[in-house]
MDTraj code that builds the backbone (N, CA, C; nanometers):
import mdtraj as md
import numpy as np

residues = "UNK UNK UNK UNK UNK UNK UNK UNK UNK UNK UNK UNK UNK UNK UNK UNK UNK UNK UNK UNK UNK UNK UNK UNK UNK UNK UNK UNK UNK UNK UNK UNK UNK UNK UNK UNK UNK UNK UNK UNK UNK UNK UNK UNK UNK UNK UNK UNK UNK UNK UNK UNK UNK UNK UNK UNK UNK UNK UNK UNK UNK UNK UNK UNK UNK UNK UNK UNK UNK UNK UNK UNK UNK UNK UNK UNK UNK UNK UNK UNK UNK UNK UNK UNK UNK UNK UNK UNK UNK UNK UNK UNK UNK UNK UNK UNK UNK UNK UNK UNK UNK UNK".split()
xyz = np.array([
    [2.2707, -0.0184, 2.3443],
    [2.1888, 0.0952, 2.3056],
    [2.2566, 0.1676, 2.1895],
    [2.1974, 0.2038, 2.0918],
    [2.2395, 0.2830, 1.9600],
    [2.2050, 0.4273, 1.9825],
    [2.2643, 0.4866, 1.9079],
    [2.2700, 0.6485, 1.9098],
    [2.1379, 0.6721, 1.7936],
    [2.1116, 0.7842, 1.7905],
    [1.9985, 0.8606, 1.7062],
    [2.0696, 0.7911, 1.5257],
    [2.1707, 0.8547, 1.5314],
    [2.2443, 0.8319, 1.3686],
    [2.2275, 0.6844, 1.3640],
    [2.2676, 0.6070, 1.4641],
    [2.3056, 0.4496, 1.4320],
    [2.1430, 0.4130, 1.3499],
    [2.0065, 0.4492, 1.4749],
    [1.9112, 0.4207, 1.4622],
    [1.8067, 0.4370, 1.3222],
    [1.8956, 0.5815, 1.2479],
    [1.8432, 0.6676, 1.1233],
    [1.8523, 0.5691, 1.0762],
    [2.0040, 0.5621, 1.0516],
    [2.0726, 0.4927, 0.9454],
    [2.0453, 0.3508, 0.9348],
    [1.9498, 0.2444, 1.0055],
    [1.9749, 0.1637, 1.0000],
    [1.7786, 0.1479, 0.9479],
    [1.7113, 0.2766, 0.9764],
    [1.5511, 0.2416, 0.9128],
    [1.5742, 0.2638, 0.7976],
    [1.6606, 0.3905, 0.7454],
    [1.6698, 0.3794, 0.6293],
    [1.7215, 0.2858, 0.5174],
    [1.8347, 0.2234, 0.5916],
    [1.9162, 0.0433, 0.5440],
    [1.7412, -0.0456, 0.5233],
    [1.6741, -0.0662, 0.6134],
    [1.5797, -0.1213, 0.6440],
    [1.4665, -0.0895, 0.4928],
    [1.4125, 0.0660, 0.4815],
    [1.3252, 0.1215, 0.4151],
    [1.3950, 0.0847, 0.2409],
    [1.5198, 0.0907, 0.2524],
    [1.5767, 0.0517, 0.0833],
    [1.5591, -0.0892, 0.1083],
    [1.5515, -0.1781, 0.1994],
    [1.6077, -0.3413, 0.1412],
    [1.3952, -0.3454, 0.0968],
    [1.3023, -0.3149, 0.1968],
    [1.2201, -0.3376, 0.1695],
    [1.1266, -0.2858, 0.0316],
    [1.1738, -0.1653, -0.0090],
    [1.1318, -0.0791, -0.0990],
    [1.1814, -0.1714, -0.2345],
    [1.3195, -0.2641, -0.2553],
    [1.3426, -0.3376, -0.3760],
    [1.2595, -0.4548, -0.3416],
    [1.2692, -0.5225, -0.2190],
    [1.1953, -0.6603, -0.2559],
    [1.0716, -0.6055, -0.3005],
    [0.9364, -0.5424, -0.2146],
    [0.8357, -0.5139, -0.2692],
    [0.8412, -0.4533, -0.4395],
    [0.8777, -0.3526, -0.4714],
    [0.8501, -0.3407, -0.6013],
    [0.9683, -0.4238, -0.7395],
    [1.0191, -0.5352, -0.6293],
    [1.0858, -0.6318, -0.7827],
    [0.9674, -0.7523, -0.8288],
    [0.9788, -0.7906, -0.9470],
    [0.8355, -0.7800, -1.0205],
    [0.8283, -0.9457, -0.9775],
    [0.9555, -1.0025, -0.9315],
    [0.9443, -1.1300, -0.8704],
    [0.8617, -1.1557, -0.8153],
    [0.8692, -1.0701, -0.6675],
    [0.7815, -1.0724, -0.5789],
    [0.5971, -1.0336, -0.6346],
    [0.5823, -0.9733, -0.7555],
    [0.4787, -0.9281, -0.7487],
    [0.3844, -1.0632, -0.8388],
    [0.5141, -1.1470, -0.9181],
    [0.4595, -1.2736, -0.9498],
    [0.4438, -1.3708, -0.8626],
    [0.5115, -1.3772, -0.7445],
    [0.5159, -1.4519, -0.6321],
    [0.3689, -1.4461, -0.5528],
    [0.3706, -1.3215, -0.5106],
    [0.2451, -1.2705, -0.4195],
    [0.1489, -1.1915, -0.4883],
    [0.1276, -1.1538, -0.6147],
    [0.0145, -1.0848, -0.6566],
    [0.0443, -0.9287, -0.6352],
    [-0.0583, -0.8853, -0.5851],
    [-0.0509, -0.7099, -0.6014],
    [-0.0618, -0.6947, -0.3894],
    [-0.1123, -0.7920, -0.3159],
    [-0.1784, -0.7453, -0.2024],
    [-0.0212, -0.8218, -0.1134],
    [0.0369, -0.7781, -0.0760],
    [0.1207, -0.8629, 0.0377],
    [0.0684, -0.8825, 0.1708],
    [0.0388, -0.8656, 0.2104],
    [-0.0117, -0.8215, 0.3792],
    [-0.1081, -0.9769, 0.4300],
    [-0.1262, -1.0240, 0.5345],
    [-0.1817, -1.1221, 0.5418],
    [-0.3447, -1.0732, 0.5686],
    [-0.3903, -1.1679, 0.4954],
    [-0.5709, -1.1497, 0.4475],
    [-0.5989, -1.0689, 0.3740],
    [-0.5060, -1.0373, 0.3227],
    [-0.5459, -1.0393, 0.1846],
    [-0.6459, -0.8674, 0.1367],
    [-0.7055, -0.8612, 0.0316],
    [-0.8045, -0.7597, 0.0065],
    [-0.8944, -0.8026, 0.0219],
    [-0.9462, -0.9444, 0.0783],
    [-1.0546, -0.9412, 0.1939],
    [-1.0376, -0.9078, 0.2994],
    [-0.9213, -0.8877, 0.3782],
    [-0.9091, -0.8270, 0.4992],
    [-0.9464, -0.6797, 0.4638],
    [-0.8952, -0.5836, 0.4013],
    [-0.9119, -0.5192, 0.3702],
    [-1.0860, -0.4569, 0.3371],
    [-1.1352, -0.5628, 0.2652],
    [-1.3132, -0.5074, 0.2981],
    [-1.3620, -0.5010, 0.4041],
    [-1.2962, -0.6155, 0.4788],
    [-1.4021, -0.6551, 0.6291],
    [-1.3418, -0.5260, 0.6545],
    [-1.2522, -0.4993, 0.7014],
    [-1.2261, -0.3920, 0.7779],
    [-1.2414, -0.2184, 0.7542],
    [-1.2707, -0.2130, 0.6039],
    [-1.3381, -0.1327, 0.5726],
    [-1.5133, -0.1209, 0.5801],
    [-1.5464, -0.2419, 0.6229],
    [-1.7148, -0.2967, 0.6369],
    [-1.7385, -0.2383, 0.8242],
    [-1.6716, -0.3069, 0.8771],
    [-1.6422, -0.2766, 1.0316],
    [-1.6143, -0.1251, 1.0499],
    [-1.5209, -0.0388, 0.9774],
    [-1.5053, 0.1180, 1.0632],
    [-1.6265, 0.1836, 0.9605],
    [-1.7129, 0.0731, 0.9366],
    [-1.8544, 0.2214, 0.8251],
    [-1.8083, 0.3365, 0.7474],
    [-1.6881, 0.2441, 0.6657],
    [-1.6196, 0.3406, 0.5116],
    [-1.7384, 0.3271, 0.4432],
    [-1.7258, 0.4630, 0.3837],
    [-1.8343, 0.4898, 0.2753],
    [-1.7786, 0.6130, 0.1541],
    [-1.8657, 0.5967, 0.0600],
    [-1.8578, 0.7389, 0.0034],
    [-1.8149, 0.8741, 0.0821],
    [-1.8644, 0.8492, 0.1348],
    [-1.8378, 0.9943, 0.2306],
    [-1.6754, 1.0333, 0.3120],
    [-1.6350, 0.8534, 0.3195],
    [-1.4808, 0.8216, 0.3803],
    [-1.3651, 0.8863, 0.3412],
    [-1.2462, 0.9513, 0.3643],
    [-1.1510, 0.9579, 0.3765],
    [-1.0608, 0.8463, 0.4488],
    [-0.9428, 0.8339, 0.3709],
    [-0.8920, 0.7022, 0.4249],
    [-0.7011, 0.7921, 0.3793],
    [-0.6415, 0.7525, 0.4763],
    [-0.5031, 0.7567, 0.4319],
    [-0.4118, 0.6439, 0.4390],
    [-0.3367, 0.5927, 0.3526],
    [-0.3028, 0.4448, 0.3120],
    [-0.1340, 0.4761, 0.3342],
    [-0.0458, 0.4852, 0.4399],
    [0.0267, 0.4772, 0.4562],
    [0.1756, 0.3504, 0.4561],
    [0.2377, 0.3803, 0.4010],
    [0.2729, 0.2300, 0.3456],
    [0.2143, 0.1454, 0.2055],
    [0.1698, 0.2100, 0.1486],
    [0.0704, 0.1198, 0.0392],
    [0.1691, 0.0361, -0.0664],
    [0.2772, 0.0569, -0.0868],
    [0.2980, -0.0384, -0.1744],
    [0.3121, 0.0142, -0.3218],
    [0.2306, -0.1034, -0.3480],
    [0.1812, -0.1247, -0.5024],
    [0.0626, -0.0477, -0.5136],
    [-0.0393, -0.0492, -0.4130],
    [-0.1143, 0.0332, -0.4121],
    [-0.3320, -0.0603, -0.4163],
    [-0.2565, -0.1616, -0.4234],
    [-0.3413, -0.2914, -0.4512],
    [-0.4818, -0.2602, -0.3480],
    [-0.4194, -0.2159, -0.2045],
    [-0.5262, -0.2322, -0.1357],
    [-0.6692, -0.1071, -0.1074],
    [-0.5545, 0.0103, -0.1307],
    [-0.5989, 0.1620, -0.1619],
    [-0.7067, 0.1340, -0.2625],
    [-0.6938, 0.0811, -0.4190],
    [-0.7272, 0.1013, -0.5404],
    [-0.8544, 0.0221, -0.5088],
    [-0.8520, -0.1598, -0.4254],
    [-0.9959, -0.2190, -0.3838],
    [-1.0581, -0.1302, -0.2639],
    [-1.0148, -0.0627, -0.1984],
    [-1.0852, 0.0087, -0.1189],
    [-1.1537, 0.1007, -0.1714],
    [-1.1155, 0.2148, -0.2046],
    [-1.1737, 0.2965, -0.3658],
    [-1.3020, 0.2797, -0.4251],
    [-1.2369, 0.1012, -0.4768],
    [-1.3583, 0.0460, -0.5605],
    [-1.4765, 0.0414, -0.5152],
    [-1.4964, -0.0802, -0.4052],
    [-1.5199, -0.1355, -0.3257],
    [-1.6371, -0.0501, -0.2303],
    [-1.6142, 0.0563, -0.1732],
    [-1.6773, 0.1461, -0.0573],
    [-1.6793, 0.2728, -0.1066],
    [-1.6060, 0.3234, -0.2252],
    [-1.6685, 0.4822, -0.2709],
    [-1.5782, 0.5715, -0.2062],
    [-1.5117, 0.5399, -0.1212],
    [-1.3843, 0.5854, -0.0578],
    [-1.3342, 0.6946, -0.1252],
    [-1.2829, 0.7671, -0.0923],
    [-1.1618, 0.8630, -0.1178],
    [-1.0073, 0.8168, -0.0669],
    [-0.9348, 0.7551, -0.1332],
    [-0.8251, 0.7097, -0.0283],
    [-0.6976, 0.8172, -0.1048],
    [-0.6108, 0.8328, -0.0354],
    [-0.4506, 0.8786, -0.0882],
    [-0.3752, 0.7760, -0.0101],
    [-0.3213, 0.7048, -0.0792],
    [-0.1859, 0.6202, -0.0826],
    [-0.0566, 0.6756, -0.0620],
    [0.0463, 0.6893, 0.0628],
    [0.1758, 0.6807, 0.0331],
    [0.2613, 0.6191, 0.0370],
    [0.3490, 0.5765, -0.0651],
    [0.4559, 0.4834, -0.0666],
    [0.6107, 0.4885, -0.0512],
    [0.6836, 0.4561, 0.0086],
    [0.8538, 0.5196, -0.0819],
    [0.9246, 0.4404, -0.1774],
    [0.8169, 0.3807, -0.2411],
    [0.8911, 0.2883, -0.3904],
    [0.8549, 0.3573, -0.4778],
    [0.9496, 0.4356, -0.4968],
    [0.8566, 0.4648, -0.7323],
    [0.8303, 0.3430, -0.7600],
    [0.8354, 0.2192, -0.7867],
    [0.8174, 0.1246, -0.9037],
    [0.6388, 0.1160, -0.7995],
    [0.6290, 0.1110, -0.6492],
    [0.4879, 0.1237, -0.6023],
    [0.4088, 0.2139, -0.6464],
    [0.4296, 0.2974, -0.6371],
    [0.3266, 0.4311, -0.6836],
    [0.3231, 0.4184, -0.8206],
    [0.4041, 0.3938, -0.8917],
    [0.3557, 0.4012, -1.0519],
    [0.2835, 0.2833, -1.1061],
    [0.3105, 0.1774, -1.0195],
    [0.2341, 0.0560, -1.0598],
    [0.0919, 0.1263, -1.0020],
    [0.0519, 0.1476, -0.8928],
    [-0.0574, 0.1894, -0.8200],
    [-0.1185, 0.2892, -0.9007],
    [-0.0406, 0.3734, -0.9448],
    [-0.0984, 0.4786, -1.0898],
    [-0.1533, 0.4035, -1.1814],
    [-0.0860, 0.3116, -1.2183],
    [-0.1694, 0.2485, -1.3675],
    [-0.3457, 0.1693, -1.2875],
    [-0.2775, 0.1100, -1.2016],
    [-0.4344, 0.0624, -1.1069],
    [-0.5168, 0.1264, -1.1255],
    [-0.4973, 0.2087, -1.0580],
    [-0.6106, 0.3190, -0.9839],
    [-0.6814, 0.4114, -1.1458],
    [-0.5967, 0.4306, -1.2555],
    [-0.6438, 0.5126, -1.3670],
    [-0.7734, 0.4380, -1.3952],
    [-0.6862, 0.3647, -1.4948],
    [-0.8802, 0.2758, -1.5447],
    [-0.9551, 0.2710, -1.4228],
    [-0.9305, 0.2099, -1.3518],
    [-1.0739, 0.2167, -1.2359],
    [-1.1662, 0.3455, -1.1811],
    [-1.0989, 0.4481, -1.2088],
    [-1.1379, 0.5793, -1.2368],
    [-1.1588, 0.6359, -1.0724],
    [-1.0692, 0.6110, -0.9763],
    [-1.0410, 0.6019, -0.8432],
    [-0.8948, 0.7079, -0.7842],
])
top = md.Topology()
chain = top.add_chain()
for i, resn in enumerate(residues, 1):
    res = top.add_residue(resn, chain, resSeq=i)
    for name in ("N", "CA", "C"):
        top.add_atom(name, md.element.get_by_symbol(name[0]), res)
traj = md.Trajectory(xyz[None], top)
């Protein structure tokens, strides 16, 4: 059993190793913009299934790059806010989301 500190310290070890692989640009040539399995078709169906609409609020916790927020947006008229703890995610997700006007 680990103590509270052991446990901090070791999501946060955890939250930096994941925060470089996702926003190193390797990975983003590797896997595209969507990591998650199924893709930003998972992502519609399942925005098709909870009856997102214009009218929707959505909060995107974990987003990344921002890939899935920005087709949701598109996609259903959504209102989404994205949070990430990568700068290189959110600013990539900034350039997304601008032109698409989302």
């Amino acid at each position: 059993m680990t103590n509270g500190t052991t446990g901090l310290r070791d999501a946060r070890a955890t939250t930096r190793c994941c925060s470089a692989y996702y926003g190193h640009r390797a990975t983003r040539w590797l896997l595209d913009d969507s990591f998650h399995p199924g893709e930003l078709e998972l992502t519609a169906e399942l925005a098709i299934l909870a009856g997102g609409g214009p009218e929707s609020r959505v909060l995107e916790a974990g987003s990344g790059s921002g890939a899935s927020a920005v087709h949701l947006a598109r996609s259903s008229g959504c209102a989404v806010l994205a949070v990430t703890s990568e700068k290189e995610g959110a600013a990539y997700g900034k350039r997304q989301a601008e032109p698409a006007s989302v």
